[in-house]
C-alpha positions in Angstrom: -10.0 -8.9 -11.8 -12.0 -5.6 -11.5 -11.7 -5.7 -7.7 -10.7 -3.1 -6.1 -6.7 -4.4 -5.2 -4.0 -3.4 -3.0 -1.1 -2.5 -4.0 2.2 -4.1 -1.4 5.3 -3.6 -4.0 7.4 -4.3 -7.0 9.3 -7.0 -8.4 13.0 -4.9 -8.7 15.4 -8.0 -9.7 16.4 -11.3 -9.7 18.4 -13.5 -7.3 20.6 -16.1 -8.7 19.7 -18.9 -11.5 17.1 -20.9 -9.9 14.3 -18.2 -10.2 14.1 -16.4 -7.4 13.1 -12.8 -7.8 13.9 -9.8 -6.0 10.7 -7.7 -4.6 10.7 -4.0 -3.3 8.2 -4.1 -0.7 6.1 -1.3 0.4 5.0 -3.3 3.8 5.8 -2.6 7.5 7.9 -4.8 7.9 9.0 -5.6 4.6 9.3 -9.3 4.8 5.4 -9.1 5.0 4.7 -9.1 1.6 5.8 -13.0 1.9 2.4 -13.8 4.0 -0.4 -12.4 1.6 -0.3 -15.0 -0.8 -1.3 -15.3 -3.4 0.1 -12.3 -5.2 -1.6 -10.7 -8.3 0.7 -9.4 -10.4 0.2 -6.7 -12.7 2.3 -4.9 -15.8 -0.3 -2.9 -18.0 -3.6 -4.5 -18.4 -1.4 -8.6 -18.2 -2.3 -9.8 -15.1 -1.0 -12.9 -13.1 -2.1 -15.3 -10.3 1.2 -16.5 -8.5 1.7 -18.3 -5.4 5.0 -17.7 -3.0 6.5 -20.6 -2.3 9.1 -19.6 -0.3 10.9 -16.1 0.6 12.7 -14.4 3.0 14.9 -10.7 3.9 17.6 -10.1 1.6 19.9 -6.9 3.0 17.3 -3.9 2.4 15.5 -6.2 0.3 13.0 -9.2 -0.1 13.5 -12.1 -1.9 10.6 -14.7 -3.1 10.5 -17.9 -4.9 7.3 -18.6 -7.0 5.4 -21.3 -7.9 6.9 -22.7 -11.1 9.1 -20.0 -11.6 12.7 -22.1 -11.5 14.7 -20.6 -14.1 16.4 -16.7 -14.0 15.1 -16.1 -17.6 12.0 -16.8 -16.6 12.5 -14.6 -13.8 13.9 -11.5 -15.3 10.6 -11.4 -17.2 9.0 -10.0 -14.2 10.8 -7.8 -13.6 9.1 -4.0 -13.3 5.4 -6.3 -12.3 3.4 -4.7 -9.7 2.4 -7.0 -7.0 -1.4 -6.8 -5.6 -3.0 -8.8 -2.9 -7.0 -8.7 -2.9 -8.5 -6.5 0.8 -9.9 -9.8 2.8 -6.0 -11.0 2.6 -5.0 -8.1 5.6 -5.5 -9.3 8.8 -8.5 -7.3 10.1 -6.7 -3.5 11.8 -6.7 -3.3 15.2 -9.0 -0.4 17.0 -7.5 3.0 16.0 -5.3 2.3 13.2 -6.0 1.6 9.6 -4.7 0.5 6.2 -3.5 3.9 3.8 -5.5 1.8 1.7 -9.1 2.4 4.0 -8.2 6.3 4.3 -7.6 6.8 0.0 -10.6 8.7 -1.2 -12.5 9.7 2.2 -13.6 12.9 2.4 -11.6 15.3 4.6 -13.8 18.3 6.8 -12.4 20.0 9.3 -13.8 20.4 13.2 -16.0 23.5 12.3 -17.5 21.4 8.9 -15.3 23.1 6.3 -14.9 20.8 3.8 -10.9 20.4 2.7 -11.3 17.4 -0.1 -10.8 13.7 -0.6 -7.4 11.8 0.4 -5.9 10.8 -2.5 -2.4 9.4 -1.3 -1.0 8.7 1.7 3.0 9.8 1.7 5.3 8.2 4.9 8.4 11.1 5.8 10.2 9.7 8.4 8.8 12.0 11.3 4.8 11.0 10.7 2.9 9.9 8.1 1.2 13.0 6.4 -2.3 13.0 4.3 -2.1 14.2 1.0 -5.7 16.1 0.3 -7.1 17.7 -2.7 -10.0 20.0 -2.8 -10.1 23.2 -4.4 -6.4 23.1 -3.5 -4.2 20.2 -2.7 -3.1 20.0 0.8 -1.0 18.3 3.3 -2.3 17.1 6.2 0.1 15.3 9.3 -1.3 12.4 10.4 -1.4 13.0 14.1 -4.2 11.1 15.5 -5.6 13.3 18.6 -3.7 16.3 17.3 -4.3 17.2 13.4 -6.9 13.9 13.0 -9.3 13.7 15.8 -12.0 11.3 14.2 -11.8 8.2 11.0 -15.0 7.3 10.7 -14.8 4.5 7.9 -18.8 3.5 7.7 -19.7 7.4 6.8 -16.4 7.6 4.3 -15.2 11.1 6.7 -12.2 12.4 8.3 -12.4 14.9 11.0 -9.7 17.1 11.0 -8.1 19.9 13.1 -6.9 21.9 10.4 -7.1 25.6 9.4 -8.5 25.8 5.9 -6.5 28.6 4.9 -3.3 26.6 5.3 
């Protein structure tokens, strides 16, 4: 599985005796998670193929059922695993937005050509999502479409930026 994955959250716990698990997504909306099977769960270089077989929103969280996972021993194991899904899963993005995933590693120039760095994270704060850049420097960047990003062009790997490099 050297594919490049994406990462949509954690298993965190487990739900009563009959296997279920408990899953911190990191979707919008949360309950997401339960449509991009099958997962590909990771914990250091072990690596599993699971299908969902069932899930739904538990309070703040998600909880899933797996395919033959039916005991809470069984469960617990997984506890701390990193769940994956593979890119094609995502439904294709609509014009003008994009997966965090699509922006991690383009390059980042400003309007006048100044080049600022690559994205390497993507952080969410409540008010607006903000690009986390590093160059010579790293940098934070809102992500404003129109006002601090004015152009994602995917196919050349660049982000046009309104930014003063000095900041």
């Amino acid at each position: 599985m050297a594919e490049e994955l994406i990462s949509v959250g954690k298993i965190s716990g487990i739900l009563g005796v009959k296997g279920w698990i408990k899953v911190y997504s990191y979707t919008d909306v949360r309950e997401n998670i339960l449509a991009y099977s099958p997962w590909i769960l990771k914990k250091g270089k072990e690596s599993k193929l699971v299908e969902v077989v069932n899930g739904r929103r538990h309070g703040k969280t998600v909880v899933a059922c797996l395919d033959g996972l039916i005991d809470r021993d069984e469960a617990a194991e997984l506890n701390g695993w990193d769940i994956y899904i593979r890119p094609e899963q995502l439904p294709k993005a609509r014009r003008g937005e994009y997966y965090w995933a699509d922006l991690i590693g383009l390059q980042v120039k400003t309007v006048e050509g100044v080049e600022l760095g690559t994205v390497q994270q993507m952080l969410e704060t409540g008010a607006n999502d903000v690009v986390v850049v590093m160059g010579e420097r790293e940098r934070l960047i809102p992500f404003l479409q129109e006002q601090t990003i004015m152009d994602i062009d995917l196919s050349t790997g660049v982000i046009l930026v309104d930014w003063d490099p000095d900041f």
